[in-house]
LONU-700382 format. One record per residue (C-alpha): residue number from 1; residue in one letter; x, y, z. Coordinates in steps of 0.5 Angstrom, whole numbers, always signed. Layout:
<recs>
REC    n  res   east  north     up
REC  NUM    A      X      Y      Z
...
</recs>
This chain:
<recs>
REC    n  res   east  north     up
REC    1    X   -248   -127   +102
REC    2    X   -248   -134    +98
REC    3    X   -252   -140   +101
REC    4    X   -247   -144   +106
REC    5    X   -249   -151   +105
REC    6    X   -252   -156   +111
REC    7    X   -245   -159   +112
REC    8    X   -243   -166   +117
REC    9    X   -245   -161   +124
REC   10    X   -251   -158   +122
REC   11    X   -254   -164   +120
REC   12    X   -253   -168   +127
REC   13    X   -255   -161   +130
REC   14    X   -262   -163   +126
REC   15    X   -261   -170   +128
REC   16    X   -261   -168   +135
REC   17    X   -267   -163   +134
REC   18    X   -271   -169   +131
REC   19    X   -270   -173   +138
REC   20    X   -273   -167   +142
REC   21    X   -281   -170   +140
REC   22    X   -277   -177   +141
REC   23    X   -275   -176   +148
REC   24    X   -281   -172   +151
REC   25    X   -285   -178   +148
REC   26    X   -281   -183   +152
REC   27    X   -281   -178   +158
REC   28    X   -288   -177   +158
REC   29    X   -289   -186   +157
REC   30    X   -285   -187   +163
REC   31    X   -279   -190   +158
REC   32    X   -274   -187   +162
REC   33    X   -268   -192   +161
REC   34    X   -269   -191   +153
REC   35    X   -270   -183   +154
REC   36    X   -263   -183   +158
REC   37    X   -259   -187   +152
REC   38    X   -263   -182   +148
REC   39    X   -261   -176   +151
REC   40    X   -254   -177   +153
REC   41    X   -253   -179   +145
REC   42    X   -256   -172   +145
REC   43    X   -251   -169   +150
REC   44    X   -245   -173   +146
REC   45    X   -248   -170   +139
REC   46    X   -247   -163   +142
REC   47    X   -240   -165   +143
REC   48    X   -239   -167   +137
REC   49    X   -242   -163   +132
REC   50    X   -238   -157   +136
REC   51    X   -231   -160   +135
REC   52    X   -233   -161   +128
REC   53    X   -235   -153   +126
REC   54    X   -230   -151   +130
REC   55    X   -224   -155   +128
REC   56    X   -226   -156   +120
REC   57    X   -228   -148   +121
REC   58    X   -234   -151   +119
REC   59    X   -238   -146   +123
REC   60    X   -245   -143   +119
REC   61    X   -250   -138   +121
REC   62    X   -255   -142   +120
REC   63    X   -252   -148   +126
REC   64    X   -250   -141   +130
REC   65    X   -258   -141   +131
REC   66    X   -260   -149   +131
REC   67    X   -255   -151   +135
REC   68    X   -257   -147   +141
REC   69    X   -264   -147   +139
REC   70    X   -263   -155   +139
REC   71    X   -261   -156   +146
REC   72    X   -266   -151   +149
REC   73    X   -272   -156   +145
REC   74    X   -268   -161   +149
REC   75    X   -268   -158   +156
REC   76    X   -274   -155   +156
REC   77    X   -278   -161   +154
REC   78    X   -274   -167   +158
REC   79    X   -276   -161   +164
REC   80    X   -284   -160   +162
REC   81    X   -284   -168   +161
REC   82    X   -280   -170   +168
REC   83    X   -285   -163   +171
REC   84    X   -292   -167   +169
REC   85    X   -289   -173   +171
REC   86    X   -288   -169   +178
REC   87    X   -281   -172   +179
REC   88    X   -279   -165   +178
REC   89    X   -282   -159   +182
REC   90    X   -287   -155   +178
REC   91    X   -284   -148   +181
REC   92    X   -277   -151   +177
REC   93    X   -280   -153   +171
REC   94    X   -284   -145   +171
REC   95    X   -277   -142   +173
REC   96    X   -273   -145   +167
REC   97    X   -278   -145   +162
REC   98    X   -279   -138   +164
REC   99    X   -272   -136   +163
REC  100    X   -272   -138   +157
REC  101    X   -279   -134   +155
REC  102    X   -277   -128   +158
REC  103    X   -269   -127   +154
REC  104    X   -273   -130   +148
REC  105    X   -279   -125   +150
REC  106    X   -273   -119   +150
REC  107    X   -269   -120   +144
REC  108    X   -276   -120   +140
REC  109    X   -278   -114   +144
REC  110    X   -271   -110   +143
REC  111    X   -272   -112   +135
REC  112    X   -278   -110   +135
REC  113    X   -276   -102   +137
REC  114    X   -270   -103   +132
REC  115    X   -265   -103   +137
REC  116    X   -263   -111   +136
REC  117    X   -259   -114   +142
REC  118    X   -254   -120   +140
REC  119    X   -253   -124   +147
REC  120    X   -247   -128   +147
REC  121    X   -247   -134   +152
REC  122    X   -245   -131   +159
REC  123    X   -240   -137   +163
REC  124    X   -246   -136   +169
REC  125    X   -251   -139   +162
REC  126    X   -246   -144   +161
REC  127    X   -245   -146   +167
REC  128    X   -254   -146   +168
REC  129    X   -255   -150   +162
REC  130    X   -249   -156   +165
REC  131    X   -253   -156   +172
REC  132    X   -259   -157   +168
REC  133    X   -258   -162   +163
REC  134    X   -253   -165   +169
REC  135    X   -261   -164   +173
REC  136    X   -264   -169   +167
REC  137    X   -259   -174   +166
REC  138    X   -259   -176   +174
REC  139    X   -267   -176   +174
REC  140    X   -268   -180   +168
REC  141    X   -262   -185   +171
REC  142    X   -265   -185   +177
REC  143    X   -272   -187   +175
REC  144    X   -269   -191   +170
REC  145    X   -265   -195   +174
REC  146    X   -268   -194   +182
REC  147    X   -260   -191   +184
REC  148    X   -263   -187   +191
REC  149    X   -261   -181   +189
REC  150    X   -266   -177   +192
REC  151    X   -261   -172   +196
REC  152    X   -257   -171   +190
REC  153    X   -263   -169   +186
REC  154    X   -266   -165   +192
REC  155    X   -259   -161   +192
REC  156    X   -258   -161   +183
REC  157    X   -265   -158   +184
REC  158    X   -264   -152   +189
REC  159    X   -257   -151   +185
REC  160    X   -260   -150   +178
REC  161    X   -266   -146   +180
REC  162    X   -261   -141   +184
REC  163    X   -257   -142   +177
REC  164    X   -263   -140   +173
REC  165    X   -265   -135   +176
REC  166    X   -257   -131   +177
REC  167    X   -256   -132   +169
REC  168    X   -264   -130   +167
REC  169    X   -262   -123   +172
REC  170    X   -255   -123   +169
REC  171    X   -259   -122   +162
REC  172    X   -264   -117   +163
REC  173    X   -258   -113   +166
REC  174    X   -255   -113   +159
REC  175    X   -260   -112   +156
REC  176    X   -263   -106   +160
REC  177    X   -257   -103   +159
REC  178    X   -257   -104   +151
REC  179    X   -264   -101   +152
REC  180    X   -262    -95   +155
REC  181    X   -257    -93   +151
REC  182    X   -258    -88   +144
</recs>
């Protein structure tokens, strides 16, 4: 296999990854105007470095791994900030950390009994990751620029929490059944 080159994509996937300790930090300091800019950047960075792969078929093995490990930094660490801050709930926060942890958890394990599973991204894990980085972006509006969104986020909190849970039950499924298998 010959060594691809980092190319345009991966690099912003890099950069997206070097904001995650920026973002958190601002998070943690109560900077939420900055955090908010930041992080919509982010969102924005996704959007573009996938456009870029897809459409100059500049897709590589490498940014197949750190594009979704950069966006799960991202996620989790906006969600721990926000949850020591309490402006979201810790059960929420121990609930997508732990999905996380759990599907990590079980792809290791599969590798380790030499029966790698590949998860690709269901729609119901599509749609969790929107609801949850939807979820971030209203907090961090909200408390940078005092918008009374209190029952939106009430809402956004109950719908992501029921969404993680669906898609962590969905991929323990797939891989149970990838587990049973000869």
């Amino acid at each position: 296999m010959a060594v691809q080159p980092i190319n345009i994509p991966n690099l912003i996937t890099l950069g997206r990854a070097v904001l995650v300790p920026i973002v958190f930090w601002l998070v943690l300091a109560g900077e939420d105007a900055i955090a908010f800019f930041l992080f919509v950047i982010a969102g924005v960075s996704d959007a573009v470095d996938g456009y870029l792969a897809r459409r100059y078929d500049l897709r590589t093995e490498i940014g197949a791994y750190l594009d979704p490990l950069a966006d799960k930094l991202l996620i989790v660490s906006i969600f721990v900030g926000l949850g020591l801050r309490a402006e979201l709930p810790g059960w929420l926060v121990y609930t997508v950390v732990g999905r996380d942890v759990l599907i990590l958890a079980a792809i290791a394990l599969s590798w380790l009994l030499s029966k790698p599973v590949e998860i690709a991204p269901l729609m119901i894990s599509k749609a969790t990751t929107v609801a949850q980085i939807s979820l971030a972006a209203i907090v961090l509006a909200d408390e940078a620029f005092s918008l009374g969104l209190g029952g939106l986020r009430t809402g956004l909190i109950w719908f992501t929490a029921a969404l993680t849970i669906a898609s962590l039950l969905a991929y323990l499924r797939i891989w149970i059944v990838h587990m049973s298998r000869d």
